[in-house]
matplotlib code that plots the C-alpha trace (Angstrom):
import matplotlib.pyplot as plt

x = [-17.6, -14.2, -11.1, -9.5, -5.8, -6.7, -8.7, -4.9, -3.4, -0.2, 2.0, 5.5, 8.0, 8.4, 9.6, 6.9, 7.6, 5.9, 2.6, 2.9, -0.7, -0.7, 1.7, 5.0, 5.4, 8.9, 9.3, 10.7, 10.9, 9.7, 9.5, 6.1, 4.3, 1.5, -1.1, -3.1, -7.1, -9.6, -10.7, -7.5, -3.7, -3.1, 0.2, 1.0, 4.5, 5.3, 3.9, 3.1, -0.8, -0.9, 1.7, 1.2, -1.2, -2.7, -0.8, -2.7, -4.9, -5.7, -8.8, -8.5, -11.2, -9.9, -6.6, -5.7, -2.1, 0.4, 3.6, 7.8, 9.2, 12.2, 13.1, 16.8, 18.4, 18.0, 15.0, 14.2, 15.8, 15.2, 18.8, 17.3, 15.6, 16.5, 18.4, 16.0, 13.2, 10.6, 7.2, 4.1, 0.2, -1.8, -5.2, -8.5, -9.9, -13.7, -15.8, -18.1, -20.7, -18.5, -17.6, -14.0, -13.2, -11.5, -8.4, -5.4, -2.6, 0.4, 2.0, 5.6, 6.9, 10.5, 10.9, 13.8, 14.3, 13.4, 11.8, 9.3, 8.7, 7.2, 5.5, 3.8, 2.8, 1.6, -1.1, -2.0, -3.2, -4.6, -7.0, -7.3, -8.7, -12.1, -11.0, -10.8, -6.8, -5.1, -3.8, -0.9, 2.1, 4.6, 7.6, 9.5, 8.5, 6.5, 9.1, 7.3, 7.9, 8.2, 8.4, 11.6, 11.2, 10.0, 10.4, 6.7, 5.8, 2.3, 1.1, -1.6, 0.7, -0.5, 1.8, 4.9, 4.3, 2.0, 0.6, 1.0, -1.4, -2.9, -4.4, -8.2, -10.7, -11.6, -8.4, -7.5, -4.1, -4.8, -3.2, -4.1, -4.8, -6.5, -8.7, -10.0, -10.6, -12.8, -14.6, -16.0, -17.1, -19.3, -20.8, -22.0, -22.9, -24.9, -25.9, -23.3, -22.6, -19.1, -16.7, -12.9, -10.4, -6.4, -6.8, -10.5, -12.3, -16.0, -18.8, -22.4, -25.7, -29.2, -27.1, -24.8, -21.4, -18.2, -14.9, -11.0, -8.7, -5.1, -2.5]
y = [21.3, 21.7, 21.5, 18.5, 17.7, 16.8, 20.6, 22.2, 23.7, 24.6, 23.8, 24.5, 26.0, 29.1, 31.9, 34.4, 37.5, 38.7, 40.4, 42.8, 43.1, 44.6, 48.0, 46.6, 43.0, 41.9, 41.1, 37.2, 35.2, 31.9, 28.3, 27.6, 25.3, 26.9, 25.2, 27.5, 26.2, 28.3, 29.4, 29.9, 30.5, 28.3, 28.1, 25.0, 24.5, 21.7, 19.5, 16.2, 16.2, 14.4, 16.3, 19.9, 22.6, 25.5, 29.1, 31.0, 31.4, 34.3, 34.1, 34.5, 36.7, 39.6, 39.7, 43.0, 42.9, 40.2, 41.8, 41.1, 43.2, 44.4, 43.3, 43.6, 44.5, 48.2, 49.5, 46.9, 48.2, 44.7, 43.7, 40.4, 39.5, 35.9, 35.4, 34.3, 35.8, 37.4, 38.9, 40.1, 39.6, 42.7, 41.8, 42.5, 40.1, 38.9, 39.5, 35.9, 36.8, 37.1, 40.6, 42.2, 44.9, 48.1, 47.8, 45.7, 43.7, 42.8, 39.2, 38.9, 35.5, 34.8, 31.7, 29.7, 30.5, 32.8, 30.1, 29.2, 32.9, 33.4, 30.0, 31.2, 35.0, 33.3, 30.6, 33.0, 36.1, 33.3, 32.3, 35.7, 36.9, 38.0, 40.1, 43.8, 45.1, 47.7, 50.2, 51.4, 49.7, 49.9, 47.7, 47.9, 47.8, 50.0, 51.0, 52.6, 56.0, 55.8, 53.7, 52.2, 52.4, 55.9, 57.7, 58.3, 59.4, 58.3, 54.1, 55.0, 56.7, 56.1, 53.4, 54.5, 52.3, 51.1, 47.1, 44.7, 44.6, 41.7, 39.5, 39.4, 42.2, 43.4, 44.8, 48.4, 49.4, 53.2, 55.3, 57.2, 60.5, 58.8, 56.8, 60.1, 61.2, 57.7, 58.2, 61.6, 60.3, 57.7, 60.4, 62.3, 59.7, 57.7, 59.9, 58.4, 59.6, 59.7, 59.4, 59.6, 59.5, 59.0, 55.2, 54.4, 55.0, 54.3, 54.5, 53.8, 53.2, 52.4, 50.5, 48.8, 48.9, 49.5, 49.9, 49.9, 50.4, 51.9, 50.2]
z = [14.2, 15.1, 12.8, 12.1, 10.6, 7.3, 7.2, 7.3, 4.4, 5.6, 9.0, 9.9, 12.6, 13.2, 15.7, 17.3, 18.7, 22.1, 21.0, 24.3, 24.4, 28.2, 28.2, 30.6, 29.4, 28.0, 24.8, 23.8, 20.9, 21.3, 18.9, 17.4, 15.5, 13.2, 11.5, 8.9, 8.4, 6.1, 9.6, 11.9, 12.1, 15.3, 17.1, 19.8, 21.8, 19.9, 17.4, 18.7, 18.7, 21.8, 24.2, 22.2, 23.9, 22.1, 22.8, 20.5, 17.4, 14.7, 13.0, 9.2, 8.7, 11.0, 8.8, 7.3, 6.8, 5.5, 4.4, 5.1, 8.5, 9.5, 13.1, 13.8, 10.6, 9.5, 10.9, 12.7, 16.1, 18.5, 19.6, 20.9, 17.4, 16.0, 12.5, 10.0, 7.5, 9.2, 8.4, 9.7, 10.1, 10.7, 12.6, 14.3, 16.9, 16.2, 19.1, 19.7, 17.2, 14.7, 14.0, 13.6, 17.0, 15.5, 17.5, 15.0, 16.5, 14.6, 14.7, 13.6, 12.6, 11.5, 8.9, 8.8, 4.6, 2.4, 0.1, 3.6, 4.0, 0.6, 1.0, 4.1, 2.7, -0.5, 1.2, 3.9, 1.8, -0.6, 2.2, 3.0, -0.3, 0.6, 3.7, 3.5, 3.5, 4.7, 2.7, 4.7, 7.0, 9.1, 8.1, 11.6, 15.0, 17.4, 20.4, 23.1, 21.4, 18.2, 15.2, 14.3, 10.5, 10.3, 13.7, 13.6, 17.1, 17.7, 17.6, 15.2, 13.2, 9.5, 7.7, 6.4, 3.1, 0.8, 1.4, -1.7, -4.6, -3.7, -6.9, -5.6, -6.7, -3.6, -2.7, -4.2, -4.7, -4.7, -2.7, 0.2, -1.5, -4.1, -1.2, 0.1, -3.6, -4.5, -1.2, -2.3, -5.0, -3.4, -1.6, -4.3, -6.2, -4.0, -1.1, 1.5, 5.4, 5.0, 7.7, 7.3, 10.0, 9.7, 10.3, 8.9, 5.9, 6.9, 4.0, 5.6, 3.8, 4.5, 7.3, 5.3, 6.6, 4.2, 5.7, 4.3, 7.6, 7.2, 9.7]

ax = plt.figure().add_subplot(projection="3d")
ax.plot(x, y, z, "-o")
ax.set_aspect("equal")
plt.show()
């Protein structure tokens, strides 16, 4: 069944940056209007219901990440980036049956207040409660190179801070040392394949699935 108006929890304008997913495309900020569902962040050209057409969606259970950015002001490094408040949504795309691809994109949206900002962080990782997080981030932008808050060289360069303590259980706010440290402890206790790589912690069992990823 497909969603309807009154199924949306929270709309608004907003600016969205270029995700870039294909290497060579130029970057642009462009005028959006969102509309956040328990199932999808969904962004139109305008937002007359009749005239509007869809430009993009996120679906709410591939979200890792929701956390403030820095896009031109220090660390930021994008000359053409709008005034305004922006933040970020840290993602993996579902596949059609449902299932999250390893690859994560990053959205970056620029609210016209602070007080909207906060508004917008606050419902999404509300709605995003039961989703495995992140642990790590990057603040600023990814520049071809490097990134522009901490000159890491490399795109899966492990994230240069810690994500928010989210309220909900199922996020844990222990740090990457102490991650690897839990992990072995799983393994001895219960018998676990363990697999850890810079950006995943995978724990597998009888064919049960576990996984924290690290932007």
């Amino acid at each position: 069944m497909g969603e309807r108006l009154y199924d949306i929890i929270k709309s608004g304008r907003m600016t969205k940056r270029s995700q870039n997913k294909k290497r060579f495309t130029p970057v642009n900020y462009k005028i959006r209007w969102f509309e956040l569902t328990r199932q999808f962040l969904s962004y139109f050209d305008t937002e007359n219901v009749e005239k509007r057409r869809e430009r993009g969606r996120v679906n709410i259970k591939g979200i890792r990440v929701v956390e403030l950015a820095s896009l031109n002001a220090e660390g930021g490094g994008d000359p053409i980036a709008p005034e305004g408040y922006p933040f970020q949504i840290g993602y993996c795309e579902t596949t059609d049956g449902g299932s999250n691809t390893d690859t994560q994109y990053t959205l970056y949206l620029v609210a016209n207040s602070e007080k909207e900002r906060h508004e917008w962080i606050k419902v999404l990782r509300t709605v995003c409660d039961d989703n495995p997080k992140s642990y790590r981030y990057h603040k600023g932008l990814w520049q071809g190179r490097k990134w522009s808050c901490c000159r890491g060289g490399s795109k899966n360069h492990l994230g240069c801070l810690e994500t928010t303590n989210w309220s909900e259980p199922n996020n844990n706010p222990m740090s990457m040392t102490s991650a690897i440290s839990a992990s072995e402890k799983l393994w001895v206790n219960f018998g676990m394949k363990r697999s850890v790589s810079q950006t995943t912690f995978t724990y597998e069992n009888e064919g049960t699935h576990f996984a924290k990823r690290a932007s």
